[in-house]
N, C-alpha and C positions, 0 to 999 in steps of 0.2 A: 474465529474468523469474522472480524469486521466488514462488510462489502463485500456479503455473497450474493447477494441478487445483479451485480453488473455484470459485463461481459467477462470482466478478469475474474472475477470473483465463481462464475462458472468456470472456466479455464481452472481453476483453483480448487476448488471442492473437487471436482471429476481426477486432477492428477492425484492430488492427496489420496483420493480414499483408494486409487489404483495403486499407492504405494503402502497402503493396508495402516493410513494414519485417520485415527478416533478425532472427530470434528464438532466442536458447539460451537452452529453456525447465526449468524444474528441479520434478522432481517427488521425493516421497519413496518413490512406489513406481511401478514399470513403469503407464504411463496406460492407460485402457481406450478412453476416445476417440480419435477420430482428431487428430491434429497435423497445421499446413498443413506443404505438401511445402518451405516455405521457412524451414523453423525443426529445428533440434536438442534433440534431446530427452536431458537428464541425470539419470539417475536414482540417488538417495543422498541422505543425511541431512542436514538442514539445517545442523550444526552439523561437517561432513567436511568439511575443507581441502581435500581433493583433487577433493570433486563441484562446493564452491564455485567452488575456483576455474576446472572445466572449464565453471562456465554463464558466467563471467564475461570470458574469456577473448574478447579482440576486441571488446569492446560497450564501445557508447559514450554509454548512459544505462541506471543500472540501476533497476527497478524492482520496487518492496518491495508484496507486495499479501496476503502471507498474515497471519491474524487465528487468535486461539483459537477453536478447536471441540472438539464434545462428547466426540469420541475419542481428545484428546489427554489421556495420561497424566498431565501436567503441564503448566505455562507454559511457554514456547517462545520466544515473540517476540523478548525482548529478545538472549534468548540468542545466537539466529539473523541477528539484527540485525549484533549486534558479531562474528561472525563473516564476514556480509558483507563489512564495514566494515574488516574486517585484510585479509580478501580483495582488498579494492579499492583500497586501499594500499600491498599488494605489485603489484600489476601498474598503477601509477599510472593509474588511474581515478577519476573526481571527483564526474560526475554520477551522484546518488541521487535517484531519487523515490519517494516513502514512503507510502503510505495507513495511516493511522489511524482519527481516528473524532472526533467534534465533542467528543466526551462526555470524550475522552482530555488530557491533560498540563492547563495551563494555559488556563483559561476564559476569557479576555479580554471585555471589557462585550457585544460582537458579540452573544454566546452569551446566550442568554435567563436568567432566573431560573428559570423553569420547566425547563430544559435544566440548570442548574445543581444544583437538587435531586434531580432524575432522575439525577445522576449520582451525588449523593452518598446517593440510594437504594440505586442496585445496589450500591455499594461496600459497604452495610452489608446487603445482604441476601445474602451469602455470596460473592463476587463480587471480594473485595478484592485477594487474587492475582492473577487474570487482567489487571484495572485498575491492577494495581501495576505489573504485567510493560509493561502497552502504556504507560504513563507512563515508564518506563527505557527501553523501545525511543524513545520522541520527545529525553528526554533524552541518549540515545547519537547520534541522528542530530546535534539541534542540536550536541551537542560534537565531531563529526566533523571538523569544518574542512574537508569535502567542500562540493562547489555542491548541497548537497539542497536539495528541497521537501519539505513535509510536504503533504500532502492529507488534510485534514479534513473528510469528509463526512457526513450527517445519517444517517436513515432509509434504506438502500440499498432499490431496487425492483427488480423483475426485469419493468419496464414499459417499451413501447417508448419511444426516446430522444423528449425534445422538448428544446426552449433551454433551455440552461442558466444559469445565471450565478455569477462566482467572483471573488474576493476576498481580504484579507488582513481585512479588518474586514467581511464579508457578513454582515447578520443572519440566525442560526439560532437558532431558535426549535421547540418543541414538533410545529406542523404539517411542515414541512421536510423534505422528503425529496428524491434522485436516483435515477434509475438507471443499474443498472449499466451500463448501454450506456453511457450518459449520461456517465460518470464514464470510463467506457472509452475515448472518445473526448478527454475533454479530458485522460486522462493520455496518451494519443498526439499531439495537440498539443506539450505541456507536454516531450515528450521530442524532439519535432523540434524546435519553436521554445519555448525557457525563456520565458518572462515573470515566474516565480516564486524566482529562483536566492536561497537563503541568507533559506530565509522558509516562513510556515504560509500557506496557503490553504484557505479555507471556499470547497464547492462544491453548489450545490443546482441544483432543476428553478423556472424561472421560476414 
């Protein structure tokens, strides 16, 4: 697990290890939360051969969940991405599952108009870096030749889980939101039982 110290990335570790799944989790600094007694904890740089490949080491679906934040010096994503993705090539590993974001790569009809201009707002309202960067992290997955999913999610909530529902053509639109639970859960599905191999999926709250 890529992106366990965020909010999703807790939402993440806590559903996993309730579904009694073994976790090497990677952070970039020593955690201050607690971790379940059923997961390893690797602490180093996103872009360190030697951290990457200690989280990936034995796993057999990996999971991409960290996004840009306020403290990062710079863009990050993509960078981190294709270092995964060498990582997971040397130690013949396949499964990737990726979170992005609805707003990210290629809009497809699904994705509203109004969702369409929101994105080509923030790109012009200073933003265009970050949106660049998560556009080349989806572009690096698809070109992986790995069994990825992309997980394209709306509005994330930090509200308890209700039904979800997910899709490769799901309308998202403006209202659309999940939560992290929400989303927490069905990428813990998504990595026991695939339904999604070698594809985008839109995930929202019923």
């Amino acid at each position: 697990v890529f992106g366990a110290s965020g909010r999703t990335g807790h939402a993440f570790v806590r559903v996993a290890a309730e579904a009694g799944l073994y976790q090497r989790l990677h952070y970039r600094n020593k955690p201050s939360e607690l971790t379940p007694d059923t997961a390893t904890v690797v602490v180093g740089a996103l872009t360190d051969p030697t951290a990457v490949r200690e989280v990936l080491r034995g796993s057999e679906a990996v999971i991409v969940l960290f996004g840009p934040h306020a403290n990062a010096p710079r863009v990050f994503c993509a960078a981190a991405t294709k270092a995964i993705i060498a990582g997971m090539r040397a130690q013949s590993l396949t499964r990737l599952i990726c979170v992005t974001g609805a707003m990210i790569g290629e809009m497809p009809a699904n994705v509203s108009v109004a969702m369409r201009m929101m994105s080509f707002g923030v790109r012009k309202a200073g933003q265009q870096d970050a949106m660049a960067d998560r556009d080349e992290q989806e572009r690096l997955v698809r070109n992986s030749k790995l069994a990825y999913t992309l997980v394209k999610p709306p509005r994330l909530t930090d509200d308890p889980a209700t039904p979800i529902e997910a899709g490769p053509s799901m309308a998202i639109g403006m209202g659309s939101h999940l939560s992290r639970e929400g989303l927490a859960r069905f990428l813990v599905e998504e990595a026991m039982r695939p339904q999604y191999p070698a594809s985008s999926v839109y995930v929202r709250d019923k």
